[in-house]
Residue, then its C-alpha position, 0 to 999 in steps of 0.5 A: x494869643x494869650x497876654x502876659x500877665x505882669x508880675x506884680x510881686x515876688x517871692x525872692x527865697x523859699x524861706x522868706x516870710x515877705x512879698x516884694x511889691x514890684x508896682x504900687x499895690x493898693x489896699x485890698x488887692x487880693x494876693x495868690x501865692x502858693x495856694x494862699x490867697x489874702x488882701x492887702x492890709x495896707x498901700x504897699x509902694x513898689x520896692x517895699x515888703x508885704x507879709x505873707x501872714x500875720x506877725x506878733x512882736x518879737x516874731x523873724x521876719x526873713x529875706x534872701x533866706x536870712x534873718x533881717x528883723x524882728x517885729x516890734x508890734x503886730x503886722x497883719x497879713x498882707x501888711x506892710x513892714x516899715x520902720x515903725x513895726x519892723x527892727x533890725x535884727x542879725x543871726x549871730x555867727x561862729x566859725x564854721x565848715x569851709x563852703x567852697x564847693x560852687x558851680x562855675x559859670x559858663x564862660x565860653x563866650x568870652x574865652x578868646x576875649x581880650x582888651x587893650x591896655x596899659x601893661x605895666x612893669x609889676x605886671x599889672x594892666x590899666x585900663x586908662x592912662x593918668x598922671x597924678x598930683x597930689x598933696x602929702x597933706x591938706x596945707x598943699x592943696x591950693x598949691x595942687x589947684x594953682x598947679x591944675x589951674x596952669x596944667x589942664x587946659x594948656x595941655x588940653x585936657x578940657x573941663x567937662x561943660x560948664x554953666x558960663x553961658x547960663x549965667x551970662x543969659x542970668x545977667x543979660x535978662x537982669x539987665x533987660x529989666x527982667x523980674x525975679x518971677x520972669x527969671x525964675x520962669x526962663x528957660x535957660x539954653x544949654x551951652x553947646x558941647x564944643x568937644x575936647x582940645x587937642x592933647x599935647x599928649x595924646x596916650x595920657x587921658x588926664x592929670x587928676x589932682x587928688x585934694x584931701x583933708x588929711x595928713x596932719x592934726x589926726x591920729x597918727x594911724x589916719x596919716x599912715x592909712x593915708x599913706x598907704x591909700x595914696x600908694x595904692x594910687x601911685x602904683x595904680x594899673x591905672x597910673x603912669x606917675x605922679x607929683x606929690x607936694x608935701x609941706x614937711x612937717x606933717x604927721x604923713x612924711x613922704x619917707x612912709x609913703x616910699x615904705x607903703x610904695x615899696x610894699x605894693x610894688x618893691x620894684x617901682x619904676x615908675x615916674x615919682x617926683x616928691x617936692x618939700x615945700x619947707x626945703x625950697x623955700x618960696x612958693x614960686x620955687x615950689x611950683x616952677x619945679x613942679x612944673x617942669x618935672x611933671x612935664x618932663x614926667x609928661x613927655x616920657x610916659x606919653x610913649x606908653x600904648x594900649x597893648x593886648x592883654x587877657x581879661x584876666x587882667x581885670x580888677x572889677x570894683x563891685x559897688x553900690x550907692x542910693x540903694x532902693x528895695x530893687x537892688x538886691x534883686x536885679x543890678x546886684x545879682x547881675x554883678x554877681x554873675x558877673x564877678x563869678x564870671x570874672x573868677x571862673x576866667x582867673x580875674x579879681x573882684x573886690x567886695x567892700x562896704x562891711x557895714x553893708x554885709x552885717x547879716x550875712x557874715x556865716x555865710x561868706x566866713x564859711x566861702x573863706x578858703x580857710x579857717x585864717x581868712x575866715x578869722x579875719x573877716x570875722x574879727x574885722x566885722x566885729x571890731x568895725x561894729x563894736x567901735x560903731x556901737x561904742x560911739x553910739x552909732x552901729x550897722x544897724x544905723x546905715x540905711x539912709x533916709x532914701x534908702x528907707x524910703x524905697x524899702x531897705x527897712x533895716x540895715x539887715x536888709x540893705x546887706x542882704x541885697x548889697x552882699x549879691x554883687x559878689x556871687x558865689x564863688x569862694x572867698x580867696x582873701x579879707x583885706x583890711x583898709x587900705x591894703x592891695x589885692x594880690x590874689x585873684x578870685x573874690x576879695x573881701x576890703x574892709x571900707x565904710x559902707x558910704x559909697x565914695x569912701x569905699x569906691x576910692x578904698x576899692x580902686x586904691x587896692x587896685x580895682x582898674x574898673x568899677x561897677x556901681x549899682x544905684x536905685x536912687x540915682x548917684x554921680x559917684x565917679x573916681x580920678x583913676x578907674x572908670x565908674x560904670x553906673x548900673x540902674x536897678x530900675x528902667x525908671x531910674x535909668x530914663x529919668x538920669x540918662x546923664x549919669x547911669x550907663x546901663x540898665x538892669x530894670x530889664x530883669x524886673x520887667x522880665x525882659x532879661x535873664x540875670x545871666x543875659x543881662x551879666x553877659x551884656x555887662x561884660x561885653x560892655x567892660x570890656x569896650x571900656x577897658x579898651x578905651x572905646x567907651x567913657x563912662x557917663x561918670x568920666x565924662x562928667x569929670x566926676x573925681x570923687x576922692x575921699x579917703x577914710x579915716x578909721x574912726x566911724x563911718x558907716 
């Protein structure tokens, strides 16, 4: 029987000039590829990029087929690119001939597929069942938590595990005359899960409270966006009502909210209770009245039931965060497979984080189903890069400290990977913040490209699911949609099995196929979609919600 021999690097595309190491490599391994053998010039850790030959300055370094960088000194052959020898360089891009011819994937496995979910008057479909509490602005926030303090418990919506009984151990080893070196070498004993109280409602899987900074003291463009993202989530697939607590005298009034809630959904029926602190006078008033609404609110969207509903009815959030030198080639293409699945069956999937696909804008202008679409995108990108540049700071400032550290060098690089998760089919809109998604098949949302800002972005354009992939290992969650967290790496997936759901490091190891590991993924959104699955991120109680404001944030 022959033994395997384990890839060790890879060549991602024909055009590339660089090897990605998949292991630690040492210097001096002796590198074949395609008829050239060479040594290692320097210690390459897995998830970095080695050169094929040697580099002068000012010579195109290539990855995915496009232009990543320029070296600035001289790299040897075999070695390592880094950000003292390699700068951030793009292609520059125009308008161009429509490319939207692609080749559809095989869907048949899924075609009598369906999931059960909330259907609602807009003809929208959610995979879960909220109800929402929410401040017009930050001056309402400790109202909202005195509200979350009364309403969750009671209702038995449990908090995720807390750490009481930990600190309870603290007290009594200080008590016991313990030492600062004996209780800094205990070992704590987990609290036993005790498992969630009875719902007084048992269709509604959570009130979330969205607390945020906004809605006063800024632009009065900030207190609009806000407006219109917070409609985004009132008239959620994923939302059954909502209270909204709004002082009075805010840049953000509630009479704009109803304007933005109308152009998402001009027949909106859903529960809606809006309370002004400044006309009611006391606080007490304020939140008696909440109270009772929200109750009475409560009651009536509890009679609502999961009912079949065709997959179709899907949004899929594509999404990634702690990126490292494996995402672009495993979990990313995953997603894309699987978004092009998605568009092949009628559904939507949302691209966002623009800072993340600087480099790669000729090629997703030209899937632009036509000329305006691509104009859009264009003018968004460079608008976005141009207002970055100005406050000193462009795309080419978005890589982080750990992704640099795992081998996405230049910002170029990080794009060209992070751009993967959204296939290849035709791009059928651009979305500029905070707008909705109205058309299937693959939508472009102008967001930063900071993973909680964007997610929250994505889901207020109607994502009722997101899929988020890291290599680095992040909780990001959101209130409303389930955040599925995919692994690049099977280390990174055995290391953090408390907040990563699936794993695709098995198409670095050879174990899966791209198209195997993306069938796998669908059959698992779809499990969560009925509601059969809580992601790790929804267990956690992970609500990350931050909207943007448009001033720089890459």
């Amino acid at each position: 029987m022959v033994e395997e021999v384990k890839r060790t690097f890879l060549h991602i595309h024909q055009a590339d000039n660089v090897l990605v190491a998949l292991t630690d490599l040492s210097k001096g391994t002796f590198i074949e590829h395609e008829g050239l053998g060479f040594t290692l010039a320097d210690n390459v850790a897995g998830k970095h990029k080695f050169t094929i030959n040697a580099l002068q300055p000012g010579d195109e370094v290539y990855m995915y087929g496009v232009l990543v960088g320029k070296a600035s000194e001289y790299i040897p052959q075999g070695g390592v690119i880094n950000t003292q020898n390699l700068k951030h360089a793009t292609d520059d891009f125009t308008l161009g001939n429509r490319k939207t011819t692609w080749a559809q994937p095989d869907v048949s496995t899924f075609a009598n597929r369906a999931f059960n979910g909330y259907h609602r008057s807009d003809g929208s479909v959610g995979t879960a069942n909220y109800w929402l509490v929410i401040p017009l602005v930050f001056c309402e926030n400790r109202n909202i938590n005195v509200l979350k303090d009364a309403l969750q418990d009671k209702l038995g919506f449990s908090k995720p595990r807390g750490y009481e009984n930990e600190v309870d151990q603290l007290v009594a080893m200080l008590e016991a005359g313990k030492s600062v070196e004996e209780i800094l070498q205990a070992d704590l004993q987990m609290t036993p899960e005790t498992g969630a109280s009875n719902k007084l409602f048992p269709n509604i899987d959570g009130i979330k409270f969205l607390n945020h900074d906004m809605g006063c003291g800024g632009t009065r463009t900030d207190s609009d966006a806000l407006c219109g993202l917070l409609a985004g989530y009132i008239t959620h697939p994923n939302v059954a009502g909502a209270t909204i607590l709004s002082l009075g005298c805010q840049h953000a009034q509630a009479s704009i909210l109803q304007v933005e809630i109308n152009k998402r959904d001009p027949n909106f029926s859903k529960p809606l209770i809006i309370l002004e602190q400044q006309k009611l006078g006391t606080e007490s008033r304020l939140l008696h009245e909440a109270l009772k609404q929200t109750f009475a609110g409560l009651i009536q969207v509890n009679k609502q039931q999961r009912q079949p509903a065709p997959i179709n009815k899907l949004c899929i959030g594509l999404e990634c965060g702690g990126s490292d030198g494996f995402s672009g080639i495993s979990a990313n293409p995953v997603l894309g497979y699987l978004s092009d699945m998605m568009v092949t069956m009628g559904g939507s999937v949302v691209l966002a984080e623009f800072p993340e696909l600087c480099g790669v804008e000729q090629e997703l202008s030209d899937r632009c189903v036509d000329d305006i679409t691509a104009l859009k995108f264009m003018d968004l990108m460079r608008t976005y890069n141009a207002k970055a540049e100005a406050d000193g700071s462009g795309f080419y400032a978005n890589p982080s400290p750990g992704n640099i550290r795992d081998g996405l060098i230049t910002d170029a690089i990080k794009s060209a990977g992070a751009a993967k998760k959204g296939g290849t089919s035709p791009v059928t809109a651009v979305l500029d913040y905070p707008e909705k998604v109205t058309k299937p098949g693959l939508n472009l949302l102008c967001t930063p490209g900071s993973d909680v800002e964007s997610t929250t972005a994505e889901v207020a354009s109607g994502a009722n699911i997101v899929l988020f992939t890291t290599g680095l290992g992040t909780p990001t969650g959101n209130p409303v949609a389930p955040v599925i967290k995919l692994s690049t790496n099977t280390t990174l997936f055995n290391k953090m099995p408390d907040i990563i759901d699936f794993n695709c490091g098995t198409v670095i190891e050879g174990a899966e196929t791209i198209e195997q590991s993306a069938h796998r993924l669908l059959n698992y959104v779809i499990d969560v979609a009925n509601g059969e699955i809580k992601p790790k991120a929804v267990q956690l109680g992970q609500d990350d919600f931050i909207p943007w404001k448009r001033g720089v944030s890459l």
